[in-house]
N, C-alpha and C positions, 0 to 999 in steps of 0.2 A: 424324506428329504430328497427333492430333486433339483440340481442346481443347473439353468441353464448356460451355456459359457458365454463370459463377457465379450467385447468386442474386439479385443488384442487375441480372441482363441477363433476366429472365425476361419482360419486356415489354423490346422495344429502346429505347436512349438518347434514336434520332432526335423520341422525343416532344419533347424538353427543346427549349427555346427559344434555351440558352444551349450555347457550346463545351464539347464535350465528349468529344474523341479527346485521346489524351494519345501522345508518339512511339513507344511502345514497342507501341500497339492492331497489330494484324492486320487487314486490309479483304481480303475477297475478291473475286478476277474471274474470270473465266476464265483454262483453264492456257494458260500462256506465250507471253501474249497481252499485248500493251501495254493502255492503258486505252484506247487509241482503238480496238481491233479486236477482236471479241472469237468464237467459237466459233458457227461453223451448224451447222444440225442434222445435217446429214451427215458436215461434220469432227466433230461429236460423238460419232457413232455408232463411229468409230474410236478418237477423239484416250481417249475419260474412260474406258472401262473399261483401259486401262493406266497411266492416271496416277496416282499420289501424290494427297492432300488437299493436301499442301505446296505441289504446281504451281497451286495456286488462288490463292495467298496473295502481296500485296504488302503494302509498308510504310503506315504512315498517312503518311508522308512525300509519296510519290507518292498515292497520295489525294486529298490535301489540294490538293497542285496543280492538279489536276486537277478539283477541286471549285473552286478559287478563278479559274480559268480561264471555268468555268461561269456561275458568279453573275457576272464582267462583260460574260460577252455576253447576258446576262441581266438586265432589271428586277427591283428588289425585289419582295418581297410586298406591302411598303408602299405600296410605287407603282403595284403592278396588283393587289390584293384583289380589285376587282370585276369584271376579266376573269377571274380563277380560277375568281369564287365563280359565273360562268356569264352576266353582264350580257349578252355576245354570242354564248352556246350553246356556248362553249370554239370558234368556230371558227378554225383556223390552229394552238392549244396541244395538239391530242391528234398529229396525223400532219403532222412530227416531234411530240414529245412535248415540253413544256416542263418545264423543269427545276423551275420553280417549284411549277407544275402537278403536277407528279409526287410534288415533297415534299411538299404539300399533302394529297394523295392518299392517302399512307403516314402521314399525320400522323392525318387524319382514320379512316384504317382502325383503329391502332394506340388511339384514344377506343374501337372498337365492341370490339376485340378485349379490352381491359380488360375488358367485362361479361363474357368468355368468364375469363379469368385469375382473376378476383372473387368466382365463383359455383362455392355449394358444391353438386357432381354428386354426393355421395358420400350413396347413400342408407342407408349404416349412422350416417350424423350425425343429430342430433337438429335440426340447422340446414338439412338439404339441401335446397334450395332458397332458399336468402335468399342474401346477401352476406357476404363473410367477413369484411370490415372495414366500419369507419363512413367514414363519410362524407368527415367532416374528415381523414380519413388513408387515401382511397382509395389516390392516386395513390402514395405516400410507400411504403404497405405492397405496393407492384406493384413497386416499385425504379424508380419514372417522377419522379423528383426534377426540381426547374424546367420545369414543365407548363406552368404559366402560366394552370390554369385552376382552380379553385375551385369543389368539387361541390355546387350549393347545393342538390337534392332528388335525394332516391333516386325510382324509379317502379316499382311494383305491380300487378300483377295477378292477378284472379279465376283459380282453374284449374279452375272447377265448366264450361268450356265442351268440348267436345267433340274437345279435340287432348289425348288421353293420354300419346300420345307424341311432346307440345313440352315437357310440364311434368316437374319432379322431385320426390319423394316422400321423404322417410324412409319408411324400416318401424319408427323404433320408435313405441311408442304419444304418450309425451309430448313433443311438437315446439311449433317457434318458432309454428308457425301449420300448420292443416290443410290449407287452403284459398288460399293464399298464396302467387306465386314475385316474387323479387325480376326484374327487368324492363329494369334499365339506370338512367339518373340523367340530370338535367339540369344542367349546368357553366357557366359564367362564368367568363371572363378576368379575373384578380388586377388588382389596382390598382399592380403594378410597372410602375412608365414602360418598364422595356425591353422589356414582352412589346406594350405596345400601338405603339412605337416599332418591334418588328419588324412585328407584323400587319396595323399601319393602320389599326385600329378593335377595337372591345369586339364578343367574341363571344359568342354565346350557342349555348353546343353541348349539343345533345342525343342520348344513345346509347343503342341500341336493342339488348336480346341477343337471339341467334335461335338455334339447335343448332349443336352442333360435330358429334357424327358421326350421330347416328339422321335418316334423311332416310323415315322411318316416314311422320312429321306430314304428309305429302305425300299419303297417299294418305286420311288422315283429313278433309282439306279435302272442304266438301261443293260444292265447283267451281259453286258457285253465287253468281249477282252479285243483288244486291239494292240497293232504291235508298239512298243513304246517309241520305239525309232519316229513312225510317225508324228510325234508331240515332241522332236526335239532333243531326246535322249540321245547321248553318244552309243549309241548298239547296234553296232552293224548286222545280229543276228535277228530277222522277222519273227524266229519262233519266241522268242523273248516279250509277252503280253501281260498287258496290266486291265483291270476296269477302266472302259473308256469314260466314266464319270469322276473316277477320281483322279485319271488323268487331268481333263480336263479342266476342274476345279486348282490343281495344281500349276497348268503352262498358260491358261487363259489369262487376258491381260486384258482392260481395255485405257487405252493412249489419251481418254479425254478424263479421265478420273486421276486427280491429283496421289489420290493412294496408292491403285490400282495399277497405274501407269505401265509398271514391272509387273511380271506375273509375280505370283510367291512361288514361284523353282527359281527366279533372276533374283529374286530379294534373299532367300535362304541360301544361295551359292555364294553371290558374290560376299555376303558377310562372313559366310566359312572360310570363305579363300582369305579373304582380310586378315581372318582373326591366326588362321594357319601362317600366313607368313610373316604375322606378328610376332609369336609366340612358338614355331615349328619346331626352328635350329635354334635357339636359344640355351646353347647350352646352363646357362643358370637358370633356365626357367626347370629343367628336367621334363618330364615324360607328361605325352598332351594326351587327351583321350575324346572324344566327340560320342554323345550320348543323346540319343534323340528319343521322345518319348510323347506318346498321345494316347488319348482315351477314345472311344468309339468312332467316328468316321477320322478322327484327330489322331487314334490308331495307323488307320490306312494312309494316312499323307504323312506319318511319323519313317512308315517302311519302303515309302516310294522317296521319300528323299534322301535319309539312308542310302540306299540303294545308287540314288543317282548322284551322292558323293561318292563314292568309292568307283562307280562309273565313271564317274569324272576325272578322278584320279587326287581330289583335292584332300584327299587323308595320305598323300604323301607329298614328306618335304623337299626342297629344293635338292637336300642334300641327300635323295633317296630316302628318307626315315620313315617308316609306315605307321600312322596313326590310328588304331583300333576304333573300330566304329560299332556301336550295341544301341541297339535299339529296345525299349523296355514299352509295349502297348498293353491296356487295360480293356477288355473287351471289345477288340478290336475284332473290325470282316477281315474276310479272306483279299486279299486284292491282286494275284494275275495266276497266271498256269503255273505247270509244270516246272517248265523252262524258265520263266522268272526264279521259281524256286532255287531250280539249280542255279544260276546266273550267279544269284546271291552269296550262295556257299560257297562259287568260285573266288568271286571278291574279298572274301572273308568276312562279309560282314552277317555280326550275331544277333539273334532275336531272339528275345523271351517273352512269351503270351501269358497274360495274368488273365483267365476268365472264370466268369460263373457257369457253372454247369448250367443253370435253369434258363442261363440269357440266348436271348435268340439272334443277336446279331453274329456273334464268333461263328453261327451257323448257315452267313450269309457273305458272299451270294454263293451259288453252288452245291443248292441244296440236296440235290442227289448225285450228280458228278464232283466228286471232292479227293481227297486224298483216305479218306474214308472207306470210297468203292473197291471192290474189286481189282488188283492188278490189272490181269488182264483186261480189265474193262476200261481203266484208264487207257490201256496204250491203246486199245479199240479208238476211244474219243477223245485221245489227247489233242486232236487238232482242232476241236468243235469249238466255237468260240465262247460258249458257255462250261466249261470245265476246268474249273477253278484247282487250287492248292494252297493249303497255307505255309507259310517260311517260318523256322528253326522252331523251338521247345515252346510245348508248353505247360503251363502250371496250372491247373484245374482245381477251381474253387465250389464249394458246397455251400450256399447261403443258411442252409437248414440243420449244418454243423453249430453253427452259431447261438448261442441260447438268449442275444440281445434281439436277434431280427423275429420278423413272422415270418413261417414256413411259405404261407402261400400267398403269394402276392401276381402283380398286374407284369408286363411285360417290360414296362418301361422303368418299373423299380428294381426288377433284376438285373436294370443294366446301371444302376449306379455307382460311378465311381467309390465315391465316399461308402460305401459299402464294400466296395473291393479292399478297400487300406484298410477296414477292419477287418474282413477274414485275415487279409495278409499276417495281420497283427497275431490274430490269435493259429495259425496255421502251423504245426510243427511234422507234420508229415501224411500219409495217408493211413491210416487208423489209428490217428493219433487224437487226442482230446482236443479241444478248444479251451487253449488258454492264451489269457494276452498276454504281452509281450512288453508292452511299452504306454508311455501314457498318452497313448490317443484317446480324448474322449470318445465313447460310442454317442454322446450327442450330435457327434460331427454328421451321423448319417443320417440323420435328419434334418442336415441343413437344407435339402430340396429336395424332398420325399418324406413318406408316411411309411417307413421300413422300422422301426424300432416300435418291440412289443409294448400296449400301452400301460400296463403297468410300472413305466419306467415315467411317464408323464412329460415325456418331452414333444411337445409341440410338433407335429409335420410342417415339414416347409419354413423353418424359423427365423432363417435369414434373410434379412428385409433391407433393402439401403432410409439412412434415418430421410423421412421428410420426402421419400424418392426422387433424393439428389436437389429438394430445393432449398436455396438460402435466402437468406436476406440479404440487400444488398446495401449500401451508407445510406439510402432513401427508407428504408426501413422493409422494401416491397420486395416480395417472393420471388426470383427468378432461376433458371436454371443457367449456374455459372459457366463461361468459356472451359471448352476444355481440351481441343484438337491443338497441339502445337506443331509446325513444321519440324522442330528438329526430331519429332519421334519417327518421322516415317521416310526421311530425307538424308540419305548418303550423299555425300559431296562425288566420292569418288565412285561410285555404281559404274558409269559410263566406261572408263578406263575397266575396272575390272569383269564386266562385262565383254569388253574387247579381247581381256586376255583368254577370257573361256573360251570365244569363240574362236581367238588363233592363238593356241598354246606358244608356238615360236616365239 
C-alpha cells in the first residue's frame, strides 16, 4: 500500500500552529522499529530493499505518544523563543537535537519551501515567473491552513542582471512582466491569541526563493566579493564584502518595470520598517522577533538582508528596544569574506546553516580559499577578492543516514529542500539513528525530484498544477485566468518610507 498525498498535503500540516492528526493519519518510521530505535546505515543497506512501504507505517496513536512524551521533557517555544531563535549560538540544542529546535527548523524551512510550491516554472504560461496566488490567499491556496502568519508584501526582483539561469521566462510574447520574477514575501504573525500564546512573541518572517533543480546559476556567479558600501549598504567600512552577484540581484532595480520598479533591498526594508513601527513599542503586543529564512541562492539574499537590517538599524525601536534578528538557510553558498563575517556577529545577528553533506552548493563559491583553509593562509589572502567565509553555525546533514532516500544520487537532488525537512525530521544528533520525528510524509520529497527509494512507489516529480493552470471560462473555452493584481506588489506609502531610510532625522 502506497498512498500518494492528497492536494491539501502538497506543502506538509506541520506548518499549522494548531492540532492537526486525526487517529486514523499514518506517521512513518523506520521498519520494525519502535519509535525509540530506529535503522543504521548498515542494517539499512540490508533491512529496506526487502521490505514493504507498510513496514515503515505506525499509528498516530503511537505518534502522539511519543510526541507528548517529548514536549515534557522539553520547554515550550514559549518559554525558550530566544534560545531557538540563536541568543546563545544554539549551544547544547543542535548535538542532541532539541525537539523544539528541530520543529522550528521544519517550520521555518516549510515558509521557504512555499516560494518554491507558489512559483510559476512553467514557461508556456504567460505568468511564468510571478506567483500563482495573491497574497491574501497564499497560504490557504498551498493547503497550509492555521499558519498563523499573515503575508503582508510580496518581494521582486530585476532579472536584467546576469544569472540567466536563476530567472524564469515565458516564451509567449504578452506576459505579466518581461523583466520581472516574483522573489518570495514578507509575513507577520496574525493577531490570534493562540499563535502568539504558542510562539511567545510577534514575528516578522521573511522568505526568500532560490532554484529547485538547475544548479547552472553557480557557475554564472562572477565569484567576485565587492565592497557592499558600494550597492548602497549603510557600511562605512570597505573591508566589509559580499558576492557581487548576489549583491546585485538584491539593490538592482529597473524604473520602467511596474514590479521591479523598487529593488527587493527598498521593498524588504521599507516593509520591515512598517511592520516594526507598527508592532515595536506596543507594549500589548509583547516581544517581536524578525526571522528571515531561504533555501539555496534564497539562502544567500536570506543573510544579506538580515545583515542589512540590523545595518540599518531597523531591529531597533523608536524607544531603543533591540529586536533579534536569525536567519535560518537551507543549503545555502557562502556569500562575502571575512569581515562580512565579523560585521555580522557584531550586529548580533544569528545564523543557522541546515546542509547536506553530499551538496555542492554550501561549498560555493570559495572553493579552496574558505574558512576551511589554513589560518594562516587566510590572513595571507584575506584581501583577494575571491576568499570567501561562511556566517554563524552549522548543522550538517547526511542524506545516506536516511533509509527513505537513495544513497547516490545527481547533484541537483542533493540539494533538495524537501529532503532537507526530512533528514531534519529524523536527525537526533550525530551518531544517532534516523528516526522521525513528526508526521512529515516522506512523500513530500518527491514532490520535485526522484530521491525516495523505489520501493516505496512514490512517483518522482508528482506535483503537477491540475490542467496547468487552465480553466474554463462562462464560454465554456480554455483560457489561462487573470492573475497579477496591483495591491500585491503595490505599497501606498513605499515613497515616504524610503525617505525615512535614507534621512534617518
Amino acid at each position: 500500500m502506497a498512498t500518494i498525498p492528497s492536494n491539501n498535503l502538497l506543502l506538509p500540516r506541520s506548518l499549522s500552529l494548531k492540532p492537526h492528526f486525526s487517529h486514523s493519519t499514518l506517521i512513518t518510521f523506520p521498519a520494525r522499529t519502535s519509535p525509540a530505535r530506529a535503522i543504521s546505515r548498515t542494517e539499512d543497506a540490508s533491512l529496506s530493499s526487502r521490505l514493504e512501504p507498510e513496514s515503515y507505517m505506525i499509528t498516530t496513536a503511537e505518534y502522539i505518544r511519543r510526541r507528548d512524551r517529548e514536549a515534557t521533557e522539553s520547554k515550550s517555544l514559549r518559554d525558550t523563543w530566544r534560545k531557538i531563535q540563536g541568543e546563545d549560538d544554539w549551544a547544547g540544542l543542535i548535538d542532541p537535537m532539541d525537539p523544539v529546535l528541530r520543529s522550528e527548523l521544519i517550520r521555518y524551512g516549510e515558509l521557504a519551501q512555499a516560494c518554491y510550491d507558489a512559483f510559476d516554472f512553467d514557461p508556456f504560461s504567460k505568468y511564468c515567473g510571478s506567483c500563482r496566488f495573491t497574497r491574501h490567499k497564499l497560504f490557504d491556496s498551498l493547503g497550509i491552513f492555521d499558519s498563523g502568519y499573515e503575508v503582508a508584501r510580496y518581494l521582486y526582483a530585476t532579472s536584467n542582471i546576469n544569472l540567466p539561469n536563476f530567472f524564469s521566462k515565458s516564451r509567449w510574447s504578452k506576459v505579466w512582466s518581461k523583466n520581472a520574477n516574483w522573489m518570495g514575501y514578507v509575513a507577520v504573525t496574525d493577531d490570534e491569541e493562540s499563535t502568539r500564546r504558542r510562539l511567545g512573541r510577534r514575528d516578522i518572517a521573511i522568505a526568500w526563493r532560490g532554484t529547485v533543480t538547475r544548479l547552472e546559476w553557480i557557475a554564472d556567479l562572477k565569484d567576485f566579493l565587492k565592497p557592499v558600501s558600494g550597492n548602497g549598504f549603510r557600511c562605512s567600512d570597505p573591508a566589509v564584502k559580499a558576492e557581487s552577484g548576489f549583491l546585485d540581484l538584491y539593490t538592482d532595480k529597473d524604473t520602467s518595470c511596474n514590479f521591479s520598479k523598487f529593488s527587493a533591498r527598498e521593498q524588504v526594508l521599507t516593509e520591515v520598517k512598517r511592520l516594526v513601527e507598527k508592532y515595536g513599542d506596543d507594549e500589548e503586543e509583547g516581544d517581536l522577533s524578525i526571522t528571515v529564512t531561504g533555501h539555496s541562492l534564497g539562502g544567500a539574499l536570506a543573510v544579506l538582508s538580515a545583515y542589512d537590517v540590523a545595518e540599518m538599524g531597523l531591529n531597533r525601536t523608536r524607544e531603543g528596544k533591540v529586536i533579534p534578528v536569525t536567519v535560518f538557510t537551507y543549503g545555502g553558498p557562502r556569500v562575502g569574506n571575512v569581515r562580512f563575517k565579523e560585521r555580522m556577529e557584531e550586529l548580533g545577528v544569528k545564523v543557522l546553516r541546515v546542509v547536506n553533506e553530499h551538496d555542492v552548493v554550501p561549498k560555493s563559491p570559495g572553493l579552496f580559499l574558505n574558512e576551511r583553509a589554513p589560518d594562516t593562509l587566510m590572513k595571507l589572502a584575506g584581501g583577494l577578492p575571491w576568499c570567501y567565509c561562511h556566517v554563524g553555525e552549522e548543522l550538517p546533514l547526511d542524506h545516506r543516514n536516511s533509509p527513505f532516500l537513495k544513497p547516490n544520487v545527481d547533484l541537483s537532488t542533493a540539494h533538495n529542500l524537501e529532503a532537507l525537512l526530512h533528514l531534519l525530521d529524523g536527525y537526533h544528533g550525530k551518531g544517532e539513528r534516523f528516526v522521525l520525528s513528526s508526521g512529515r510524509d516522506p512523500a513530500l520529497v518527491n514532490k520535485a525530484s526522484d530521491f525516495l527509494k523505489e520501493h516505496f512507489m512514490v512517483p518522482p516529480n508528482w506535483r503537477q498544477d491540475a490542467n496547468k493552470g487552465m480553466v474554463r471560462n462562462n464560454e465554456g473555452r480554455w483560457i489561462q485566468p487573470d492573475r497579477i493584481r496591483a495591491e500585491d506588489h503595490h505599497a501606498p506609502d513605499i515613497h515616504r518610507l524610503l525617505s525615512q531610510l535614507h534621512h534617518p532625522s
